[in-house]
N, C-alpha and C positions, 0 to 999 in steps of 0.2 A: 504494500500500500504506500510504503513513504516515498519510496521513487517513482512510483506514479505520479506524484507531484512533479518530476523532472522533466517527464513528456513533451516531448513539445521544444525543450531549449535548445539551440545550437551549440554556443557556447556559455562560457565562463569564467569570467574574468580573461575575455578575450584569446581563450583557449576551445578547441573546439570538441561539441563531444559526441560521441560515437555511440548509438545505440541500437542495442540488437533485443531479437525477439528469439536468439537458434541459439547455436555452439560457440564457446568462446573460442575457438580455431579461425572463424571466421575474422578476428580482430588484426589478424595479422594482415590482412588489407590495407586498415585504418592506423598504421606506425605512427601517423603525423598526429592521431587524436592523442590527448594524453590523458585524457578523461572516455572511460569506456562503460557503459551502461551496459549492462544484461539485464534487461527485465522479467525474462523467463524465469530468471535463477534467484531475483532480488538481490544482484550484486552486482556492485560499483567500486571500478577499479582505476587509480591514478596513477601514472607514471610521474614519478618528481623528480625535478631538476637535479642532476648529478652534478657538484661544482657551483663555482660562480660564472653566471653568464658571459660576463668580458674573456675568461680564461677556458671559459670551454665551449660556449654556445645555448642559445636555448633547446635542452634535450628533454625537459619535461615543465609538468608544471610547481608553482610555485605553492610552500603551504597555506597560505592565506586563502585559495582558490579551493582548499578543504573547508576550509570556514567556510566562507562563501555559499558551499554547496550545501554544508550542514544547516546554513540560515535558509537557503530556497527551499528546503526542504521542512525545514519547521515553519517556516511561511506557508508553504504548500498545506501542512497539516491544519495548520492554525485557521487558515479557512474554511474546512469543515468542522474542525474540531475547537473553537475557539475558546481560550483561559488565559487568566491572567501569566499563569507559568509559562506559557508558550512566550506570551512578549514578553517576559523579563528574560527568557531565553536570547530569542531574539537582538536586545538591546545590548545586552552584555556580547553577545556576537557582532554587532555595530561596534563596539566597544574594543573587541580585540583587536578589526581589523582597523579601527585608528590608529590602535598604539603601532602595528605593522606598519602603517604607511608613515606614521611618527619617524620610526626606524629607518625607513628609507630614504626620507627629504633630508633625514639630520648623514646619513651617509655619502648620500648624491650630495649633499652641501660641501661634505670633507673633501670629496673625491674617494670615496671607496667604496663605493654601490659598486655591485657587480665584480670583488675584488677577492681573492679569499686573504683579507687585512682588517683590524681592527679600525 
């Protein structure tokens, strides 16, 4: 039921996702998704970035883009099933990925976004 809320999205935090209704044998098509849905199996699978970007490439996705998913999908819930628990879920999920993107402007500021350096 909870990825059934995902139906329908292409991507994800500007990552694209791949969804099937068969055999996860089939994903090996889809190498460029990093986000892989089986709906048949109710399982969702991400491939994450190995490295920092600058030194190696984008070869998956980033963890905030796990967030991200976990919020569309308690969003998703939260429309059928709606409580307060849900958006305090939610909020504090808005919450984490600020402090992420916090991380990243104060990095990109340094110069070492995308670097593996403090």
């Amino acid at each position: 039921m909870a990825l059934e809320t995902l139906k329908g999205i292409e991507s994800i935090n500007g990552y694209k996702v791949c969804h099937m209704d068969s055999n996860w044998p089939m994903f090996r098509d889809q190498l460029d998704r990093f986000i892989r849905i089986d709906h048949k199996h109710s399982v969702i699978a991400f491939h994450i970035q190995d490295g920092p970007i600058k030194e190696n490439g984008v070869n998956g996705c980033q963890v905030d883009t796990l967030i991200e998913t976990a919020k569309l999908i308690i969003e998703g819930l939260n429309k059928n099933f709606p409580c307060r628990e849900n958006s305090v879920a939610i909020t504090k999920l808005d919450e984490a990925l600020m402090w992420l993107e916090k991380r990243k402007k104060d990095r990109e500021k340094r110069g070492v976004e995308g670097l593996n350096e403090l």
